[in-house]
Steps between C-alpha positions, in 0.01 A plus 500: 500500500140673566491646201638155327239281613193820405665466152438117506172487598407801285626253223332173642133695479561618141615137412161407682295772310613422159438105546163540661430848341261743632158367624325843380701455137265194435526326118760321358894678415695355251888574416507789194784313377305184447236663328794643253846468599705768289352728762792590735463516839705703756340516818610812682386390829668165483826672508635859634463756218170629652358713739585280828868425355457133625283196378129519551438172317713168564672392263373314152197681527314510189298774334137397591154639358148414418475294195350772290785755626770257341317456201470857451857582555540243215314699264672794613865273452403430128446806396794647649708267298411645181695786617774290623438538839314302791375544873710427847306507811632650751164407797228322435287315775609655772364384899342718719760400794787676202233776460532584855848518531509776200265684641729526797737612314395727298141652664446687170145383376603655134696196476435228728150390616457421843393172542232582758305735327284366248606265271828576610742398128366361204807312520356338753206357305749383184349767305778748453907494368741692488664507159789637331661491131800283352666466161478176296794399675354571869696777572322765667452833260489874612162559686390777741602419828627191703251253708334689799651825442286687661520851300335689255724267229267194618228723366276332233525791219822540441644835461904453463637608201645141388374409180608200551344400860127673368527257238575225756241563743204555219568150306491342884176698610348485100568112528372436862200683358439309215489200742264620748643665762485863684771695614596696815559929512817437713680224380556382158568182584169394666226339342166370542248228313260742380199322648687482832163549676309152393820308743420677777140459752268719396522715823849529450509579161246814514734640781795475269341599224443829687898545608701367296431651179726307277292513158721668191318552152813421284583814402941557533 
């Protein structure tokens, strides 16, 4: 029953988190989908095909960012349907009280930022998604890796032999690109408004600037 009711009111403060949302975040979040709605959303967290294997989010939460983040992933959406394809998010705004509980879980800073060092997630500011690729149809196509797999198949260059999966993971990383955004060395998945820096206090954002390391020059 212990461990029933920590469940509960691990749940209760994420409901509280996402209504309120973080203090530090500051700004206005809007719902991707209402900026453009053929984006598909799947949030990992909201369900138990992650790293936890239970529900960090309560249920019906929606896939929140800064307005600029949304509109970027809709630049990125249209030109992925000229190749018949399109984005699903898989995280997007993510609070620092869910932050803490994967860096419990996982204590591997090459994946997971601990919340209280730093600026902790960009997640946590609305700045950051996590993003895979889906057919015209919105079924998922070959990529790399699954979500948070945490091996060198989450790395950003990828070096299988799949023609098929490189050509996956380059129109998602070419398109996200093209839109404005930065991607991660250890997961393919991740990214970042490329002028990340300007939503964060200027204290904060030199500090970052200095550890993260998140910039990418295009190249595939």
């Amino acid at each position: 029953m212990r461990g029933s009711n920590t469940y509960v009111s691990l749940i209760a403060a994420m409901t509280a988190a996402l209504v309120s949302l973080d203090a530090r975040a500051g700004g206005p979040f809007v719902d991707v989908r209402s900026v453009d709605p053929t984006i598909m959303v799947e949030l990992r967290y909201a369900g138990r095909n992650n790293l936890i294997r239970h529900p960090l989010y309560p249920s019906g939460t929606r896939a929140l960012a800064r307005p600029e983040v949304a509109s970027a992933l809709a630049v990125a959406q249209a030109f992925l349907r000229r190749y018949q394809c399109g984005l699903k998010i898989w995280d997007a705004y993510r609070p620092v009280t869910v932050q803490a509980e994967l860096w419990k879980a996982s204590r591997n800073s090459d994946y997971v930022a601990n919340p209280e060092i730093g600026v902790g997630s960009l997640h946590s500011w609305g700045i950051a998604v996590d993003a895979t690729l889906v057919d015209s149809w919105g079924r998922p196509v070959l990529m790399p890796s699954d979500f948070d797999d945490f091996t060198p198949a989450a790395m950003w260059r990828y070096a299988g032999s799949s023609a098929d999966i490189r050509a996956h993971v380059r129109l998602l990383q070419y398109a996200m690109y093209k839109a404005g955004f930065w991607g991660l060395r250890t997961e393919w998945w991740h990214f970042t408004i490329a002028d990340w820096q300007k939503y964060l206090p200027p204290e904060k954002a030199k500090v970052a600037g200095k550890v993260l390391g998140t910039r990418w020059d295009g190249r595939l």
